[in-house]
MOPAC internal coordinates of N, CA, C and O (Angstrom, degrees):
PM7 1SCF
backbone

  N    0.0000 0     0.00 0     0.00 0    0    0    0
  C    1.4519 1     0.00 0     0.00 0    1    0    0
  C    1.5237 1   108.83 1     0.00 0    2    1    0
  O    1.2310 1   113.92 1   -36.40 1    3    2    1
  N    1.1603 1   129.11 1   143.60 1    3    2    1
  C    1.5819 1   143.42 1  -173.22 1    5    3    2
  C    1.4467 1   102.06 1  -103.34 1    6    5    3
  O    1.2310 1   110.23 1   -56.82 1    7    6    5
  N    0.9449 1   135.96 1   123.18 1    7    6    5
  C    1.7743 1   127.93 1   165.37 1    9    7    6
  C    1.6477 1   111.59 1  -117.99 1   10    9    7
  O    1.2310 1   126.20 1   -16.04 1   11   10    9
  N    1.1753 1   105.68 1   163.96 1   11   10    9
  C    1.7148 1   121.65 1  -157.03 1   13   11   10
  C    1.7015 1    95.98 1   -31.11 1   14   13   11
  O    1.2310 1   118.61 1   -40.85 1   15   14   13
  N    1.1231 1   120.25 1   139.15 1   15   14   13
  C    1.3531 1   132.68 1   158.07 1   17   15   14
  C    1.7572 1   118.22 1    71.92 1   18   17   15
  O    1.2310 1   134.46 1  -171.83 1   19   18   17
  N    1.3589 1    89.64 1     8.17 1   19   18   17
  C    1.4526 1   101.94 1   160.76 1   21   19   18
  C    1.8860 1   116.90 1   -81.47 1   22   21   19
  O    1.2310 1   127.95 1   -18.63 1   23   22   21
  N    1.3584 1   102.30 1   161.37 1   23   22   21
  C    1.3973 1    92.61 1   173.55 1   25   23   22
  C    1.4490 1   101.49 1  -128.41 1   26   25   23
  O    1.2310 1   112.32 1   -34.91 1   27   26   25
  N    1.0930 1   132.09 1   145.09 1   27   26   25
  C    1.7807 1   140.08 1   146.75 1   29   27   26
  C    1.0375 1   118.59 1   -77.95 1   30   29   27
  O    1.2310 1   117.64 1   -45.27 1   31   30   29
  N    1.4155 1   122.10 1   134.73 1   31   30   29
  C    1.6076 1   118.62 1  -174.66 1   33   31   30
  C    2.1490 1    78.98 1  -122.41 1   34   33   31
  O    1.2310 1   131.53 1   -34.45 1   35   34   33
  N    1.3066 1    95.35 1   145.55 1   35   34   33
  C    1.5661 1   128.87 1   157.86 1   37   35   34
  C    1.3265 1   118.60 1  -115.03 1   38   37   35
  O    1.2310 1   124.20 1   -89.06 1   39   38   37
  N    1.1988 1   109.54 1    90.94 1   39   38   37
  C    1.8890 1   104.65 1   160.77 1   41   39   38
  C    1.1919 1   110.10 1   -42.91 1   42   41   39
  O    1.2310 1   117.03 1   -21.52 1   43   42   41
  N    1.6406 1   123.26 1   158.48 1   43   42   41
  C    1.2325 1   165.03 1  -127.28 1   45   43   42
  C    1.6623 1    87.18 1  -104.52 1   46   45   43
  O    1.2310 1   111.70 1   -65.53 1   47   46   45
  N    1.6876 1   133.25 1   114.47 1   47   46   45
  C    1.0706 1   130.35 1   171.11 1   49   47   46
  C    1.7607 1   116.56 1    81.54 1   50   49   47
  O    1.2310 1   119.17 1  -166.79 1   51   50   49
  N    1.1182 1   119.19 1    13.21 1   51   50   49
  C    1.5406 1   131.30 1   165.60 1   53   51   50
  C    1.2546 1   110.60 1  -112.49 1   54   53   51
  O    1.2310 1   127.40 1   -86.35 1   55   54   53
  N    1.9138 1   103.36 1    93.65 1   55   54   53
  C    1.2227 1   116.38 1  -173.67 1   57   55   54
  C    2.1070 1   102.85 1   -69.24 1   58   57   55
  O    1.2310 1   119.59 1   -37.28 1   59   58   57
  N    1.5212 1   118.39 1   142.72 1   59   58   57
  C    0.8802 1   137.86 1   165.03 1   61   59   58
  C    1.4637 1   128.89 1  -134.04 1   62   61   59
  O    1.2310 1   117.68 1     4.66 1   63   62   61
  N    1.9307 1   122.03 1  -175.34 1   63   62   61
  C    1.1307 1   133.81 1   174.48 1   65   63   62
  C    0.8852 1   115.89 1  -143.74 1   66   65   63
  O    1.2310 1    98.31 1    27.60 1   67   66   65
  N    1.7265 1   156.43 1  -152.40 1   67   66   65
  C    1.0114 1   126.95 1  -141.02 1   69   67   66
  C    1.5453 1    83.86 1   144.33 1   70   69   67
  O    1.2310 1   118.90 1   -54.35 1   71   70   69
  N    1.5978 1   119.69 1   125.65 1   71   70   69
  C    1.5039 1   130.87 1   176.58 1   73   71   70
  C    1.8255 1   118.03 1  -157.77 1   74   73   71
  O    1.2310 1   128.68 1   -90.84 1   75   74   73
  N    1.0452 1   100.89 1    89.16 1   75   74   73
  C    1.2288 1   127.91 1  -176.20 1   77   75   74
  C    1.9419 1   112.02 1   -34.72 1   78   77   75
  O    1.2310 1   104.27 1   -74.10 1   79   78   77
  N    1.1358 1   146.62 1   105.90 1   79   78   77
  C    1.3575 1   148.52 1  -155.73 1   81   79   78
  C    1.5477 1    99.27 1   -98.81 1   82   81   79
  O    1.2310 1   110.16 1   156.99 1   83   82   81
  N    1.2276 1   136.09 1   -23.01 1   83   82   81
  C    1.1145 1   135.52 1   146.28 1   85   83   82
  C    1.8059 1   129.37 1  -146.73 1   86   85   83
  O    1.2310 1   123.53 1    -2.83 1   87   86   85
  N    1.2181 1   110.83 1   177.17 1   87   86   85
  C    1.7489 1   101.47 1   178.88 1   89   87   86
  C    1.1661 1   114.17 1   -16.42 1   90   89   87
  O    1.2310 1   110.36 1   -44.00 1   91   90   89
  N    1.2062 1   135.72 1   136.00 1   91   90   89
  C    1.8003 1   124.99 1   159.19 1   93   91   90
  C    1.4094 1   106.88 1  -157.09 1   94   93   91
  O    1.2310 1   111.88 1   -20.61 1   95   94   93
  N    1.1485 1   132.91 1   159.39 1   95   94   93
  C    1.3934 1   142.51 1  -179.06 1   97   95   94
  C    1.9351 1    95.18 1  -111.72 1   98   97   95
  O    1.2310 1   119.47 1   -38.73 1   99   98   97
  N    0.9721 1   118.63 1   141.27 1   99   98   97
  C    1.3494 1   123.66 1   156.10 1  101   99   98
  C    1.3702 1   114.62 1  -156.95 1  102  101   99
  O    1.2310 1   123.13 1    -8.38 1  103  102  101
  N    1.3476 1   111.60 1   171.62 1  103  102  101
  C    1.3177 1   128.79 1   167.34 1  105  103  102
  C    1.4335 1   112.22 1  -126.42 1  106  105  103
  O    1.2310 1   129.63 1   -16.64 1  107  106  105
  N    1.6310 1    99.03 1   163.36 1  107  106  105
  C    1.9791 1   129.64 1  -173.20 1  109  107  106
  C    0.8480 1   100.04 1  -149.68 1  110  109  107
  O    1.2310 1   115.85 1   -39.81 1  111  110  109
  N    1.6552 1   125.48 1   140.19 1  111  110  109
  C    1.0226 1   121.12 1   116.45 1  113  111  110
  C    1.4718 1   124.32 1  -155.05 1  114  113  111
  O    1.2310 1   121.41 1   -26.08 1  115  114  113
  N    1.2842 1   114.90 1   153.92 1  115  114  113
  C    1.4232 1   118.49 1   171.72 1  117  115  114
  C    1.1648 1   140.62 1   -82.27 1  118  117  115
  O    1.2310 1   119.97 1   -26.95 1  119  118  117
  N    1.4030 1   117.67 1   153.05 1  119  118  117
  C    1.6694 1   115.96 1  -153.75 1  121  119  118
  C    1.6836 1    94.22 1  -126.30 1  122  121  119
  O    1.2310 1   122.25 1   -73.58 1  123  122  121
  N    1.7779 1   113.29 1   106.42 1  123  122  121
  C    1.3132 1    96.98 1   156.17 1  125  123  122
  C    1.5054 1   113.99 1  -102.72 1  126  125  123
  O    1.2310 1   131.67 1    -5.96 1  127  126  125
  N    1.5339 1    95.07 1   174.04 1  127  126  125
  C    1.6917 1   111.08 1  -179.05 1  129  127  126
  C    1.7270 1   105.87 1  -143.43 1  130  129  127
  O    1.2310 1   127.33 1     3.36 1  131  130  129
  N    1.3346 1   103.51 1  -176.64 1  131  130  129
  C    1.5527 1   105.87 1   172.42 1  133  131  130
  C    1.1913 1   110.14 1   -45.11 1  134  133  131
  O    1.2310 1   118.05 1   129.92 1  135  134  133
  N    1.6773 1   121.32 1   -50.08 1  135  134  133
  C    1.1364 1   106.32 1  -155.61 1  137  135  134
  C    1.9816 1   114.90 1  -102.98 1  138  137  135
  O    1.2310 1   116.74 1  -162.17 1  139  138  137
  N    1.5907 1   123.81 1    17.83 1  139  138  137
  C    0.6137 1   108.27 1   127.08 1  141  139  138
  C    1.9976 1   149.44 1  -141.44 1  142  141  139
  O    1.2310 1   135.00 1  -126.38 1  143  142  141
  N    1.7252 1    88.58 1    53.62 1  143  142  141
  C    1.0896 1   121.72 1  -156.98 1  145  143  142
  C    1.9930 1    97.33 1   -62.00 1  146  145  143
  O    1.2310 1   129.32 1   130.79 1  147  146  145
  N    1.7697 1    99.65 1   -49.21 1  147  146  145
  C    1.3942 1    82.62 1  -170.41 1  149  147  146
  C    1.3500 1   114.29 1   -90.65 1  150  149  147
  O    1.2310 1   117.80 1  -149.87 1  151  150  149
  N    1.2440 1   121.79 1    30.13 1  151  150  149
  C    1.6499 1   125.67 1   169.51 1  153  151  150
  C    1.5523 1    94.02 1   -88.69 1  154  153  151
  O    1.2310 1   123.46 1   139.87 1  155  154  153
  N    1.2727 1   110.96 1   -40.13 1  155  154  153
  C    1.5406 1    96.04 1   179.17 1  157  155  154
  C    1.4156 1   132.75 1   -69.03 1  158  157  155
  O    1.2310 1   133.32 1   153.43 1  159  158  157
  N    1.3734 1    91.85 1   -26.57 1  159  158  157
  C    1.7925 1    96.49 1  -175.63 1  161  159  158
  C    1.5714 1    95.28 1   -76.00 1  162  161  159
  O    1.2310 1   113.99 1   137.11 1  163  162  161
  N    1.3110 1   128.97 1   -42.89 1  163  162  161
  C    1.6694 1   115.27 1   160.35 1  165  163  162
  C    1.1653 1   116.15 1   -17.36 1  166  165  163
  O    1.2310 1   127.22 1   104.25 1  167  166  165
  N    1.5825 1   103.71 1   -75.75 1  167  166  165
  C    1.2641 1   114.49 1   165.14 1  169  167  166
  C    1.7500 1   133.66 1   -12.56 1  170  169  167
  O    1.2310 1   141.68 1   121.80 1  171  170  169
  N    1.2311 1    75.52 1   -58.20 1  171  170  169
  C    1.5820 1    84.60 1   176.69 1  173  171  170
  C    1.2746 1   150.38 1   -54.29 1  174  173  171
  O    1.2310 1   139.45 1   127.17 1  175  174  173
  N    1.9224 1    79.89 1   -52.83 1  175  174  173
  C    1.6233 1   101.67 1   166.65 1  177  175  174
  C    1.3627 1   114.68 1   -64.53 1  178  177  175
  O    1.2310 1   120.84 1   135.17 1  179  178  177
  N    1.7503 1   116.00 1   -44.83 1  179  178  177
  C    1.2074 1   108.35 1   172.28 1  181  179  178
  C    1.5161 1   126.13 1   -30.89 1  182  181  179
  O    1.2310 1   126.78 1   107.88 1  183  182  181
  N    0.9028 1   104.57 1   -72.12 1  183  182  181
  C    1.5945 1   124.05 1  -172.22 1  185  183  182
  C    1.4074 1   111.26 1   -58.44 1  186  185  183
  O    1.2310 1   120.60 1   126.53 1  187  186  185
  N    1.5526 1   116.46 1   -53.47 1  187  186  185
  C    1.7507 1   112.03 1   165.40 1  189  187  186
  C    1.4549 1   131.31 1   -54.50 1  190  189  187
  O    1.2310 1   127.70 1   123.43 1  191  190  189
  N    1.3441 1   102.78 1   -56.57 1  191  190  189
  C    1.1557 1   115.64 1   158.73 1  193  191  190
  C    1.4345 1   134.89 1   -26.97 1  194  193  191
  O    1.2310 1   120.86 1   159.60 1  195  194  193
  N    0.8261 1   115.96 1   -20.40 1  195  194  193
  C    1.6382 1   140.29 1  -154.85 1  197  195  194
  C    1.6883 1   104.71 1   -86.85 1  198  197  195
  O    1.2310 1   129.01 1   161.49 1  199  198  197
  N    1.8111 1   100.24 1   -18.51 1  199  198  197
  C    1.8743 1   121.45 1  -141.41 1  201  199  198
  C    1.8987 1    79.35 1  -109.64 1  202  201  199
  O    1.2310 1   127.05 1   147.59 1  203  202  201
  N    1.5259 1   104.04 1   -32.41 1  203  202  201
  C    1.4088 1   105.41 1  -166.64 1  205  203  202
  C    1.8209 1   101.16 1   144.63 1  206  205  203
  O    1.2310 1   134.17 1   -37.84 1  207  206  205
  N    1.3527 1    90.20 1   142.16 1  207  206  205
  C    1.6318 1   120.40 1  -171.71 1  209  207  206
  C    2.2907 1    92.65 1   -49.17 1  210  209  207
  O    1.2310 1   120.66 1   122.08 1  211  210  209
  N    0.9057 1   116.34 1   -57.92 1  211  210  209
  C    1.5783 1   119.81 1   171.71 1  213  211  210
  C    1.6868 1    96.32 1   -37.76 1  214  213  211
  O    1.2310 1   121.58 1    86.28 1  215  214  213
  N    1.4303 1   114.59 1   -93.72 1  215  214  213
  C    1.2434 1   131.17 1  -149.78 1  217  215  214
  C    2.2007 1    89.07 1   -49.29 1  218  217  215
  O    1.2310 1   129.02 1   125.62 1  219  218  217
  N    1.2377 1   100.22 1   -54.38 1  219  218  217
  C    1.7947 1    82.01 1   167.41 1  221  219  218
  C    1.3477 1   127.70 1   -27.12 1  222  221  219
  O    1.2310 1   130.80 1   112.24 1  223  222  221
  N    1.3526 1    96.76 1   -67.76 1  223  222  221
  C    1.8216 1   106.67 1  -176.54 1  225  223  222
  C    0.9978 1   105.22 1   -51.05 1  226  225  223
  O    1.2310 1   112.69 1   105.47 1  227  226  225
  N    1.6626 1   131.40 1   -74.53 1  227  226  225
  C    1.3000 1   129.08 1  -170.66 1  229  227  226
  C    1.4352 1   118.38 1   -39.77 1  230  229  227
  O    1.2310 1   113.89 1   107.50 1  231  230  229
  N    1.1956 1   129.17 1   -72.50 1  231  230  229
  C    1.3864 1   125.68 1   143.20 1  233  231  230
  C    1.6248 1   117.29 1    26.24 1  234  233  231
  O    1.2310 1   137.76 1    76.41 1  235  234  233
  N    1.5104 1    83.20 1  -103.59 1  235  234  233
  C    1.1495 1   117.10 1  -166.40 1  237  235  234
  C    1.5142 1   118.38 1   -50.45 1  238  237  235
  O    1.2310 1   119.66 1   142.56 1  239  238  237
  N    1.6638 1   118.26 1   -37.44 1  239  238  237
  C    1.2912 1   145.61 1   156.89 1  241  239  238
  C    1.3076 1   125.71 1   -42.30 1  242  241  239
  O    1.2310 1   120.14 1   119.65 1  243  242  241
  N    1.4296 1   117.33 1   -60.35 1  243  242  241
  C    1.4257 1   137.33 1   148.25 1  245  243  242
  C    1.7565 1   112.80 1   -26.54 1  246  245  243
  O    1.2310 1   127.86 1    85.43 1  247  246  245
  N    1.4913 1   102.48 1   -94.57 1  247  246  245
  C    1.6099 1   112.28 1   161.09 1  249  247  246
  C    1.2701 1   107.30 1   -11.45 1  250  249  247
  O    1.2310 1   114.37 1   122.84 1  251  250  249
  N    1.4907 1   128.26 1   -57.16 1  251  250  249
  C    1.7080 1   115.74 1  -144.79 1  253  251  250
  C    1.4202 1    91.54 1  -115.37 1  254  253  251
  O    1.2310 1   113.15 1   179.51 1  255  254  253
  N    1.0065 1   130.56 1    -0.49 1  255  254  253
  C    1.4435 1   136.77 1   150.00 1  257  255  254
  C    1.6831 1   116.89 1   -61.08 1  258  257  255
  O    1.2310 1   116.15 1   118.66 1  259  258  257
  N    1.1916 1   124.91 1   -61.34 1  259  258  257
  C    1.0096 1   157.24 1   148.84 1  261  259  258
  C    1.7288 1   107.62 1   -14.42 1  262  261  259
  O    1.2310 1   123.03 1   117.03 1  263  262  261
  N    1.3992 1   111.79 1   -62.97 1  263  262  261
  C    1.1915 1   142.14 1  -172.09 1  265  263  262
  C    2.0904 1   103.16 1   -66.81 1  266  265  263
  O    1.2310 1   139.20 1   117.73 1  267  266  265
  N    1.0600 1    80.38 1   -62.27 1  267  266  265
  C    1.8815 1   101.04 1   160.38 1  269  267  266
  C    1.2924 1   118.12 1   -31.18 1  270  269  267
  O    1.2310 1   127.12 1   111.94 1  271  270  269
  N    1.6036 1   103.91 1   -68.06 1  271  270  269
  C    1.3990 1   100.58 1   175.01 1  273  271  270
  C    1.3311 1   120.99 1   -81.97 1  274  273  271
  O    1.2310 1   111.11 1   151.43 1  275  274  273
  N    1.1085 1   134.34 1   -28.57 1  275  274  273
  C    1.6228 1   117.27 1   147.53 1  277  275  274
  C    1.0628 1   141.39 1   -13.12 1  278  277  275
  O    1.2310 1   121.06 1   105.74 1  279  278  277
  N    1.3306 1   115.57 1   -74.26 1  279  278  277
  C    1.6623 1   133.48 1   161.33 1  281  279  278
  C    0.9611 1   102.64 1   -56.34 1  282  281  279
  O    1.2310 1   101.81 1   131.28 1  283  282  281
  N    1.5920 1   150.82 1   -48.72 1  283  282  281
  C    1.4970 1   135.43 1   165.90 1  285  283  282
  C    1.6095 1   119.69 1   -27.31 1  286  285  283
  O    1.2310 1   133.97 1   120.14 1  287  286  285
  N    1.4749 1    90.59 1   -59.86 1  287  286  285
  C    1.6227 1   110.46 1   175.33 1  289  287  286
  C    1.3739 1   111.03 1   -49.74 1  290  289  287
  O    1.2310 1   116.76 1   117.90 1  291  290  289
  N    1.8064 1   123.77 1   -62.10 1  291  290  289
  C    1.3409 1   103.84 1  -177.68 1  293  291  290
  C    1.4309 1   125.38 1   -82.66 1  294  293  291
  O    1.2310 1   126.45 1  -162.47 1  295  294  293
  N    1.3177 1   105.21 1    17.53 1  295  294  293
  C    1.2452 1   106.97 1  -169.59 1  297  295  294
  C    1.6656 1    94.18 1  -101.30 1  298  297  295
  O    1.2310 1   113.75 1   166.09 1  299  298  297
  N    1.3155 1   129.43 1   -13.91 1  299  298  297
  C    1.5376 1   138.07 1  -174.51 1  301  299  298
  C    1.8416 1   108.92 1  -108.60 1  302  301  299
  O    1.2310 1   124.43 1   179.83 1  303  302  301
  N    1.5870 1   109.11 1    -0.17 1  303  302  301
  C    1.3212 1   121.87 1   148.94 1  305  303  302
  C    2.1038 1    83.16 1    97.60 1  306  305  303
  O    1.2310 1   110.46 1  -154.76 1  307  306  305
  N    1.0951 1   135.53 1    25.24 1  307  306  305
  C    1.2763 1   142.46 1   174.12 1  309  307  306
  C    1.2687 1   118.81 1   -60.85 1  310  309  307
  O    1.2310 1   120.59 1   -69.47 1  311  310  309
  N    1.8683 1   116.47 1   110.53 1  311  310  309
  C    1.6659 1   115.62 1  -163.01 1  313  311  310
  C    1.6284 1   104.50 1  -102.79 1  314  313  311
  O    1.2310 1   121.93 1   -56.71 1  315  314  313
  N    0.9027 1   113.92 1   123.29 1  315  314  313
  C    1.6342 1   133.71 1  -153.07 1  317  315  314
  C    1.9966 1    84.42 1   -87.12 1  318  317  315
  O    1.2310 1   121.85 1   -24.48 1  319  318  317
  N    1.0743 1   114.06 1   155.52 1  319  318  317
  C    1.3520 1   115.66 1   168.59 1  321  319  318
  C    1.3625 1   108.07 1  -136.30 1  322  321  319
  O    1.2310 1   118.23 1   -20.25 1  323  322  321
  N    1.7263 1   120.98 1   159.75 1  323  322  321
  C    1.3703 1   111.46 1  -168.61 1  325  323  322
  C    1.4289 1   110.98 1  -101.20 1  326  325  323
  O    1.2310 1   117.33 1   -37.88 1  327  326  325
  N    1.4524 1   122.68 1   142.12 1  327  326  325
  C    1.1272 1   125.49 1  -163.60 1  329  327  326
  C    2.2282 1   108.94 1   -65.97 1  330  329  327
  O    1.2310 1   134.08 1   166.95 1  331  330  329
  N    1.3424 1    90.38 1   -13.05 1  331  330  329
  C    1.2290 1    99.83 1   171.27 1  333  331  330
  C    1.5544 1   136.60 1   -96.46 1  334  333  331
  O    1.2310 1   116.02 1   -90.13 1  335  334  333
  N    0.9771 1   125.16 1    89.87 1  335  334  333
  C    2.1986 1   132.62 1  -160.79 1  337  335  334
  C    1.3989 1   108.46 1   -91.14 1  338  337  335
  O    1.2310 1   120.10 1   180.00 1  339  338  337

C-alpha cells in the first residue's frame, strides 16, 4: 500500500495495475526514450490492431512519425519546455 506523499517507482517494462481503496487524486506518467521507444510502438500495434489491421497501421504510423520528429528536433539542438510554469 502507498500512503499520501509516498511515491512508487515501476521499472521500465513491468506491466502493472493499481486500485485505489478510497477517494484519491494521483498522478503517472511515462517516460519514453530511444531505447524504449520501439517497445511501445509494439505496444501500439498490439492494442490498435486488435480494432483491425488499418486502425493498427494508422496508429502505429502516427506514433513513429511522431517519434521521427523528435529525434529530428534533438538532433537540430530543439529545447522542449514544460507544459507546467
Amino acid at each position: 500500500m502507498v500512503g499520501a506523499g509516498e511515491t512508487l517507482f515501476i521499472p521500465f517494462g513491468i506491466w502493472h495495475t493499481a486500485k485505489s481503496l478510497e477517494p484519491t487524486i494521483s498522478v503517472a506518467f511515462d517516460l519514453l526514450n530511444a531505447h524504449n521507444f520501439p517497445l511501445f510502438l509494439k505496444d501500439v500495434w498490439g492494442f490498435k490492431s486488435r480494432n483491425g489491421i488499418l486502425k493498427g497501421a494508422a496508429a502505429t504510423g502516427y506514433a513513429a512519425m511522431g517519434g521521427a520528429f523528435c529525434r529530428i528536433g534533438d538532433a537540430v539542438g530543439v529545447q522542449r519546455k514544460s507544459g507546467h510554469q
